[in-house]
C-alpha positions in Angstrom: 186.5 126.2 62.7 183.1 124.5 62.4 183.0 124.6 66.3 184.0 127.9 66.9 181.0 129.1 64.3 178.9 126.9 66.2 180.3 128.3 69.8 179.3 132.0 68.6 176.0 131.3 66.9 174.7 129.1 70.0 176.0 132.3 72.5 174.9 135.5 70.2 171.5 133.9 68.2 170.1 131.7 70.9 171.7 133.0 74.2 172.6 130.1 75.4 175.1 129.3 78.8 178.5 128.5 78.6 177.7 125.2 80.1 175.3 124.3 77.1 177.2 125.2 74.5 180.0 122.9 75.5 177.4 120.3 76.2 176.7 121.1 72.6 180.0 121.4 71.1 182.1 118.9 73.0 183.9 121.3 75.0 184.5 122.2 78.4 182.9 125.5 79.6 186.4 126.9 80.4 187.2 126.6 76.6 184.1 127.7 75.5 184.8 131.0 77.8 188.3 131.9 76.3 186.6 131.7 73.0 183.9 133.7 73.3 186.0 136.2 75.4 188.6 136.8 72.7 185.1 136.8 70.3 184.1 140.3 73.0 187.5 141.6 72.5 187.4 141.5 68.6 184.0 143.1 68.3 182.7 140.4 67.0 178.9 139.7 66.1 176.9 137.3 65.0 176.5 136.5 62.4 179.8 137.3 61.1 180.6 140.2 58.8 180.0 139.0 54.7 183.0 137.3 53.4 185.0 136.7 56.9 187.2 133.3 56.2 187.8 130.9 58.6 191.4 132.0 58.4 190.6 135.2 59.4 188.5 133.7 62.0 191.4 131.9 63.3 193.7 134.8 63.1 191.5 136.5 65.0 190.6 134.0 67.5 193.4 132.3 67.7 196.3 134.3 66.8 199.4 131.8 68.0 198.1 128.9 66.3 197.2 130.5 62.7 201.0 132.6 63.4 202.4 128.8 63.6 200.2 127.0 60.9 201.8 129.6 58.5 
């Protein structure tokens, strides 16, 4: 979950490219993509809302693999 914080603070605080933030994180850009495109598609913002859990990140981001982790 750390890198998926780290994926949406690098895009929404400092604006960086997809390229850099996998540079960053030790992704590849097309992974880095998906994630901030399900990020658009939940409305989320940065920083995230008070309280948010990384379980509720993951449900959110990530809904097949918290569904199976249960």
């Amino acid at each position: 979950m750390k890198k998926i914080k780290r994926i949406l603070e690098l895009r929404f605080a400092f604006k960086l490219s997809h390229r850099a933030i996998g540079c960053d994180v030790g992704m590849v850009r097309g992974s880095v993509s998906r994630i901030l495109e399900r990020a658009t598609v939940a409305n989320l913002t940065w920083p995230l809302p008070d309280g948010m859990t990384d379980a509720e990140l993951e449900a959110i981001l990530c809904p097949s693999t918290a569904r199976s982790a249960s």
